[in-house]
Structure formats: structure tokens, C-alpha cells
C-alpha positions as CSV (number, residue, x, y, z in Angstrom):
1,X,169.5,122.6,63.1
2,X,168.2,119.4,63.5
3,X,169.6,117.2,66.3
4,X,168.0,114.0,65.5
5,X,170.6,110.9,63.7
6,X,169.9,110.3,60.2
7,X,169.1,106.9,59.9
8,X,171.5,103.9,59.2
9,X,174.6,106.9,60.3
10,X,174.2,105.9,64.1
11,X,177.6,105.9,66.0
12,X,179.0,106.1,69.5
13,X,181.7,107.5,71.5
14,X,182.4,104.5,73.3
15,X,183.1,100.8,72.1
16,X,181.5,97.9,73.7
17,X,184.6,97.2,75.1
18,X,185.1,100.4,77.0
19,X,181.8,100.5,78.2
20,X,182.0,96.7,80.1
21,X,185.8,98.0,81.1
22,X,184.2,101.0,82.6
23,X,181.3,99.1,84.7
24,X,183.9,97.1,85.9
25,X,186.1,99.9,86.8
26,X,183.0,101.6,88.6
27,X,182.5,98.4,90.7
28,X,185.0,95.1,90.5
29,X,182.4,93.4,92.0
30,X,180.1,93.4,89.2
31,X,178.2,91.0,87.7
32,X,178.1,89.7,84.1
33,X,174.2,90.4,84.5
34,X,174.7,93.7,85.7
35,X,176.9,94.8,83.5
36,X,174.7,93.3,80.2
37,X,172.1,95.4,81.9
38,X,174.2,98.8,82.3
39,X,175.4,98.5,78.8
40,X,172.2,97.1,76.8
41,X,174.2,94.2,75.8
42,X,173.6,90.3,76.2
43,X,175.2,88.3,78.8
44,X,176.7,86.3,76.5
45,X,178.4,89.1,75.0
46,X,179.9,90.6,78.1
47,X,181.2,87.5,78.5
48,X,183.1,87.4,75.2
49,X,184.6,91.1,75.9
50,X,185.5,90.3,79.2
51,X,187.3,87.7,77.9
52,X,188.9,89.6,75.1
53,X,189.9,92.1,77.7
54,X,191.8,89.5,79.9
55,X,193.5,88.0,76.6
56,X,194.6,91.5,76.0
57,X,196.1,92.0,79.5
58,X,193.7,94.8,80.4
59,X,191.9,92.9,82.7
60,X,192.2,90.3,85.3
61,X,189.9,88.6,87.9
62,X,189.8,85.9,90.5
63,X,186.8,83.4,92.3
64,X,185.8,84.9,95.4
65,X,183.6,81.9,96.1
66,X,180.9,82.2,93.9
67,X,181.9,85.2,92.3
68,X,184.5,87.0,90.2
69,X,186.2,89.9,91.7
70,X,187.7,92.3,88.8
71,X,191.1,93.8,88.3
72,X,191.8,96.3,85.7
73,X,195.1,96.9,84.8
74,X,195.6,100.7,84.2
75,X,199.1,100.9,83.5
76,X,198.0,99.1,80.4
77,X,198.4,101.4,77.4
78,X,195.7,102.3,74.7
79,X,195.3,99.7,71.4
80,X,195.4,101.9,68.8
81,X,197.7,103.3,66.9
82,X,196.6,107.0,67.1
83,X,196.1,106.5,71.3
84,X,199.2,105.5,71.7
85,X,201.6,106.0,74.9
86,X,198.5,106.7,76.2
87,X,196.9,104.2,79.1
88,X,194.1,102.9,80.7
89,X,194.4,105.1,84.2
90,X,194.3,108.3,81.8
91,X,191.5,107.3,79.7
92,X,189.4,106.2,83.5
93,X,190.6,109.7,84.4
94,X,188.4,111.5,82.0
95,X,185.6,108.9,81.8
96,X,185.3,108.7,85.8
97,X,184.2,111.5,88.0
């Protein structure tokens, strides 16, 4: 069987979204930069998800000088319909190890 994606039927596991919500997860430190880097996605981007997450309540952050400091709020249950009643700190718990 051949393992290789036909072309124009890629697809991912993961959403943009989950991925930025992960890197911050992994480090609340982070930078923008970084995280475009980890996830192969512009700067500009990031920034736009990050602030979709915080809009959404899934994420907050304060200024730590010259930097933002990340907090994700795990108690925060899933979007979608089909995830529901489940959250953020169960989804972490499988994606984290």
C-alpha cells in the first residue's frame, strides 16, 4: 500500500490553532517568533491566533517587561459541537507527554 498523500487531499490532525496553543502550553514564555518557527507559520499569523485564542477565553497573557508571559486556561471546554464537555486540560493530557 502506498503511504505517500495524493495530491491536493493533504490534511492534518491538528489545527493551527492547537498547534500555537500547544507551544504555548509547552513553554508560556514563548515567543511569537518561536512559535512561527515551531509551527511553519508566519509571525503575523501567530499573532492573529493568539489573539483569536484570548477573544475566545482560552488564553490569556500579561507584559513581563519586554515580554508576554502566557496563560492557558484549561478549564476551558472544547469549541465544537462533537468535543463537547470536553476541555482544554484533557485534550493537553493526551497531546503532552
Amino acid at each position: 500500500m502506498d503511504s505517500t498523500p495524493e495530491p491536493g487531499r493533504q490534511w492534518t490532525f491538528l489545527t493551527n490553532h492547537a498547534r500555537v496553543l500547544v507551544q504555548i502550553a509547552r513553554d508560556p514564555g514563548i515567543r511569537v517568533r518561536d512559535i512561527a518557527a515551531q509551527c511553519l507559520l508566519t509571525e503575523r499569523a501567530v499573532q492573529r491566533i493568539i489573539a483569536d485564542l484570548e477573544a475566545a477565553g482560552y488564553l490569556s497573557h500579561r507584559r513581563e517587561g519586554r515580554t508576554n508571559h502566557y496563560s492557558v486556561i484549561t478549564a476551558k471546554e472544547l469549541r465544537h459541537p462533537a468535543d463537547s464537555g470536553f476541555t482544554i486540560a484533557e485534550l493537553f493530557s493526551v497531546l503532552l507527554h
